[in-house]
C-alpha positions in Angstrom: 22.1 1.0 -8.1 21.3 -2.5 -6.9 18.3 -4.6 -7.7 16.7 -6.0 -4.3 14.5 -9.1 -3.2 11.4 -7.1 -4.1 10.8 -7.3 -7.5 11.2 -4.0 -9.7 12.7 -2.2 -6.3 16.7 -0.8 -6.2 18.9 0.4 -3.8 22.0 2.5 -3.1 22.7 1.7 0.3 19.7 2.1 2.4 18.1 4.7 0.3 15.2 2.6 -2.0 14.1 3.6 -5.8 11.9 2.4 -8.2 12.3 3.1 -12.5 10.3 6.6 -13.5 7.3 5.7 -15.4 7.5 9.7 -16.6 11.3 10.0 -17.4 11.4 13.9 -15.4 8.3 13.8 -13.8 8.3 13.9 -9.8 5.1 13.1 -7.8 5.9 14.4 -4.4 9.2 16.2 -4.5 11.3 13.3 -4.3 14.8 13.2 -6.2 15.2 11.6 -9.2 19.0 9.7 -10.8 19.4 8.5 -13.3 21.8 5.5 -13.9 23.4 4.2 -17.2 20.8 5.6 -18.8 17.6 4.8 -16.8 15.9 7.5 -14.2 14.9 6.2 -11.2 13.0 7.5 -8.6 13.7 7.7 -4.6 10.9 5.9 -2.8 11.0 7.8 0.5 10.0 5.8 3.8 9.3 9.2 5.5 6.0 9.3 3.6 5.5 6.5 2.5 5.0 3.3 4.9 5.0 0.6 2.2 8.8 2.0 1.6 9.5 1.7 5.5 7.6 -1.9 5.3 10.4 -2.7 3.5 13.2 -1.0 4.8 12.1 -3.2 8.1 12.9 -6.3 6.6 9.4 -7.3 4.8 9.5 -10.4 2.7 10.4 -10.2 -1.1 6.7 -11.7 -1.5 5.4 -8.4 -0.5 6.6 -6.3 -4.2 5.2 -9.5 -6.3 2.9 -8.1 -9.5 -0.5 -9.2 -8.8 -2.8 -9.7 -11.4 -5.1 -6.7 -9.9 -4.8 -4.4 -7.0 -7.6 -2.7 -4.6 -5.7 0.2 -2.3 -7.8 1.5 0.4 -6.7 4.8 1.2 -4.6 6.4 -1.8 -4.7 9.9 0.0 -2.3 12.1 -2.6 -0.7 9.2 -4.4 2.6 9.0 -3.0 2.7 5.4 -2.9 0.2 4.6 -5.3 2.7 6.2 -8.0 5.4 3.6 -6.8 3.4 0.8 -7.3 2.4 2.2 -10.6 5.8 2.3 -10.8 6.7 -1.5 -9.7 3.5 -3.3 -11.7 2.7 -1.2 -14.7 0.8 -3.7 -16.4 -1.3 -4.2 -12.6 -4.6 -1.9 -13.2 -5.0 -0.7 -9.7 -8.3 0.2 -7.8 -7.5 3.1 -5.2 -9.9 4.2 -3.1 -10.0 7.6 -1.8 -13.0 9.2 0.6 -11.4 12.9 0.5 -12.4 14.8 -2.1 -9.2 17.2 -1.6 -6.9 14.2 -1.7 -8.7 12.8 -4.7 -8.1 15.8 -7.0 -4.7 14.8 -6.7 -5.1 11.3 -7.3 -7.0 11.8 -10.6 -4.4 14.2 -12.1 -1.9 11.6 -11.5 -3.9 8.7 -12.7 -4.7 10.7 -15.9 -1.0 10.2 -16.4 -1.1 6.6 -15.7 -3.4 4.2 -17.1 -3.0 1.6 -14.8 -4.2 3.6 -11.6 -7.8 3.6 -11.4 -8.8 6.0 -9.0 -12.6 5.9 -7.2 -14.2 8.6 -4.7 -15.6 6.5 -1.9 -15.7 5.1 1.8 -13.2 2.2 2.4 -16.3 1.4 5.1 -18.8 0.8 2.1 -16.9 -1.7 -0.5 -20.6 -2.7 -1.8 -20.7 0.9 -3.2 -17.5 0.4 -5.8 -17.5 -3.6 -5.3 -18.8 -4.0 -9.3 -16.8 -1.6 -10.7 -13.4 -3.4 -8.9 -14.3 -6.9 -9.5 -11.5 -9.6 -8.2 -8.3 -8.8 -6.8 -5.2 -10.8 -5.7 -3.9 -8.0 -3.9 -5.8 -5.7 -1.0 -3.6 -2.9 0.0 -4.8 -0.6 3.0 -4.0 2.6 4.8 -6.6 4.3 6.5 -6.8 6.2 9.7 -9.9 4.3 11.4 -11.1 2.8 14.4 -11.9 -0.6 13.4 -8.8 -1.4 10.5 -9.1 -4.8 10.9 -12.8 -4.8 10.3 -12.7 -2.8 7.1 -10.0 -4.7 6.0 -12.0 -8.4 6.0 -15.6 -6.4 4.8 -13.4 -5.5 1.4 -11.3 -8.9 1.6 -14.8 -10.4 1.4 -16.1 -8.2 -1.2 -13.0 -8.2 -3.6 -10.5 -9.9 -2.8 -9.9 -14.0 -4.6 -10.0 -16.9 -3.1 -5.7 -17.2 -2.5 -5.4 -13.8 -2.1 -2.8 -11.2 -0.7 -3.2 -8.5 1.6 -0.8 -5.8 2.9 -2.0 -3.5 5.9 -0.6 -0.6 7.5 -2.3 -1.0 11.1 -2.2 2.6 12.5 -2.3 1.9 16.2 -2.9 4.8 17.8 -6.0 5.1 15.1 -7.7 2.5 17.0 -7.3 4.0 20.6 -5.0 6.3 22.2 -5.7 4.4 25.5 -4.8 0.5 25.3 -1.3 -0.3 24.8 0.2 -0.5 21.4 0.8 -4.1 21.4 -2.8 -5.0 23.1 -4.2 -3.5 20.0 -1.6 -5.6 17.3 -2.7 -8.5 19.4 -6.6 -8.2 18.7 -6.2 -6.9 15.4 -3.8 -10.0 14.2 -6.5 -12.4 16.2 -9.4 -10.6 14.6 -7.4 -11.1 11.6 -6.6 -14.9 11.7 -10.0 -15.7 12.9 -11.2 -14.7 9.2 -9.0 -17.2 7.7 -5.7 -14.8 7.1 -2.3 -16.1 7.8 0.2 -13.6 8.9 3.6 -13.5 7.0 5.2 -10.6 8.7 4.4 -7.9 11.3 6.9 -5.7 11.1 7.1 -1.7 13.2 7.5 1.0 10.9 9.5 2.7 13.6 11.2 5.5 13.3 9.8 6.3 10.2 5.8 6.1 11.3 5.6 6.0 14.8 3.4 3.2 16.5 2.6 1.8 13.1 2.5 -1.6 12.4 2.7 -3.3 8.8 1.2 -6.3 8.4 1.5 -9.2 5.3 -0.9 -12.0 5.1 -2.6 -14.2 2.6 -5.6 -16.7 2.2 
């Protein structure tokens, strides 16, 4: 096992891992090792797209603790418990519309105090914007029309002055008629406009088809 240029993130050849914050505990099925005496878990880029961010090259920036975290679009938890994982002293807002997918996200949050789940629209950050406060890191992964839109609403609402922001632009999300790279072209200028620089755009190919990951900051 080999540590890697995102902080708190191993290797063994291509396969990633982060350390188990509950030693025998799995999340989603994924195999545990452990190694001289620490357990590690294998982050797997098949569901999760912040694991195939990576895989593609994304800068070591991107796994940096922030002070705070918003996540737009927690679904079950699968990544959520990685970056629980990689920032444990990082309390983490994650937002979650689906009251299915939310069940699952409390139970694992009851398990770990620094994941601080909330049932709500990523459309309406006014509705959680008091309970989050200020963020240096805005995470998002939703399947809607207008990504980049939702993105900047919850950038203004939440997210500091300097901040960070990772998001996973589903293309095909947007339209299933323009062309792939039309639609990365108006989101990153939509994007930019705002005041965002972009870091790295990076396909998440083969692992999430016509998916995009995106880094910026203020």
């Amino acid at each position: 096992m080999e540590p890697t240029v995102w902080p708190g993130v191993w290797r063994d050849g291509r396969e990633l891992y982060t350390r188990n914050a509950e030693p025998a505990v799995k999340v989603y099925g994924e195999t545990l090792r452990t190694v001289d005496g620490v357990e590690y878990r294998h982050w797997d880029p098949w569901r999760s797209k912040l694991a195939a961010f990576l895989l593609q090259g994304a800068p070591g920036e991107v796994a940096r603790p922030p002070r705070a975290a918003l996540y737009l679009g927690g679904a079950h938890g699968t990544t959520v418990s990685h970056l629980s994982d990689l920032w444990p002293g990082t309390p983490t807002y994650v937002v979650e519309k689906s009251p299915t997918s939310f069940a699952a996200l409390l139970a694992l949050a009851r398990r770990r105090e620094n994941l601080l789940p909330i049932l709500a629209d990523a459309q309406l950050p006014e509705r959680y914007r008091a309970d989050v406060g200020e963020v240096d890191l805005l995470y998002q992964d939703v399947a809607q029309r207008d990504q980049a839109r939702i993105f900047l609403e919850n950038a203004e609402a939440c997210l500091a002055t300097h901040g960070r922001g990772l998001l996973m632009l589903k293309v095909r999300s947007v339209t299933q008629r323009r062309p792939a790279e039309a639609v990365a072209r108006e989101s990153r200028g939509t994007l930019v406009a705002a005041g965002f620089t972009l870091d790295a755009e990076l396909p998440l190919a083969p692992f999430a088809r016509e998916h995009l990951g995106l880094a910026l900051h203020r």
